[in-house]
C-alpha positions in Angstrom: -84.5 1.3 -274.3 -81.4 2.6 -273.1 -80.4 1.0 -269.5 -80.7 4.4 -267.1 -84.6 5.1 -268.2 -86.7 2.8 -266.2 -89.9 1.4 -267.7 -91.6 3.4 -265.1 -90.2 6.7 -266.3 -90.8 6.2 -269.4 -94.8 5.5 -269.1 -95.1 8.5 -266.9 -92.7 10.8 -269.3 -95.2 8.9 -272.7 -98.3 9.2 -270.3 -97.6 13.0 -269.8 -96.2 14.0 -273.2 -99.4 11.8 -274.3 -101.9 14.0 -272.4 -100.6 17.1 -273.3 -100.2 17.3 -276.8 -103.4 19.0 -277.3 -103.1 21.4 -274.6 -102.7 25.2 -275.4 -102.3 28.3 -272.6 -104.8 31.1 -272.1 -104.4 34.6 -270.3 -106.4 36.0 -268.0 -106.7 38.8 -265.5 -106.2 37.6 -261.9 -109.3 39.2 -260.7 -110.8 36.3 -263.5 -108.0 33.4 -262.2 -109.5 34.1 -258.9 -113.6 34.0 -259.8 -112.7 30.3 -261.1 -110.6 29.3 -258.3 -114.0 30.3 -256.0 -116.0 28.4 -258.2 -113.8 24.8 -258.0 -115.2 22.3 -255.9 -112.5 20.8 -254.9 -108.9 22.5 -254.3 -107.1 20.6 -256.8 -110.0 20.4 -259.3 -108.3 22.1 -262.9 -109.3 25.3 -264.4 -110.1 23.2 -267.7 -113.1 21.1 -265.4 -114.0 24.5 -264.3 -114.2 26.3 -267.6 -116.2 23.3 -269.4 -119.3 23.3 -266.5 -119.3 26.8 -267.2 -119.8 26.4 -270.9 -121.9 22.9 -270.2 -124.3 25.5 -268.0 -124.5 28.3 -270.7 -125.4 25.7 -273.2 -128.2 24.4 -271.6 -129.4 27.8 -270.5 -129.3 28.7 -273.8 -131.5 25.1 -275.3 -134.3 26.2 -277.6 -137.7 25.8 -276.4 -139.6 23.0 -277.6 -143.4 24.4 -279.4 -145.0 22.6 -276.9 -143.3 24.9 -274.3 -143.7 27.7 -275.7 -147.6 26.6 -275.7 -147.4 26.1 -272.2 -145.7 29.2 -271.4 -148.3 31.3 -272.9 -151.3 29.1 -271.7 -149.8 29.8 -268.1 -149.5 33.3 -269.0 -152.9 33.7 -269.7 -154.3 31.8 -266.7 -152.2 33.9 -264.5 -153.6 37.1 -266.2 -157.1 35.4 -265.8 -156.5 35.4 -261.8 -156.7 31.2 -262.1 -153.9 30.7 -259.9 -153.0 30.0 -255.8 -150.1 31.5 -254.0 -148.1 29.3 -251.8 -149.5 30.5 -248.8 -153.1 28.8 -250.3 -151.7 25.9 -251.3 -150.3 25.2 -248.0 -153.8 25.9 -246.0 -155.5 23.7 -249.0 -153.1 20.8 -248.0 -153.0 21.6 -243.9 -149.9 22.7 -243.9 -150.1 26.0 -242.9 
């Protein structure tokens, strides 16, 4: 190593280059930029975190129901059709807390 880089410089320059070797740039529209800067949840918190609970939220909106749930659905369905349910408002005189 060459006597003007320090040690420290060096990590941070091999820690960076390290980190960012898989990194690619996007456009957007500013009217998108600033839809994901309203939805950070902290100021410095990166687009990427942003962008991947996004996609972490469309995926599990988009999970497959299980047979069983789809069963339960439709039996739910049906008892609702049938009347055999309460509203909230019942519930809570049921329970004496109305």
């Amino acid at each position: 190593m060459t006597p003007w880089v320090s040690t420290e410089r060096f990590i941070y320059y091999s820690t960076l280059y390290t980190s960012m070797e898989n990194v690619t740039t996007i456009q957007i529209s500013t009217s998108l930029k600033n839809k994901l800067e309203g939805l950070k949840d902290f100021t410095r918190e990166t687009y990427e975190n942003v962008i991947s609970k996004l996609i972490d939220i469309v995926a599990e909106d988009n999970m497959e129901l299980t047979a069983k749930t789809k069963r339960d659905i439709e039996e739910s369905r049906k008892q609702i059709k049938a009347g055999k349910f309460a509203t909230l408002e019942q519930v809570k005189k049921e329970l004496d807390l109305a």
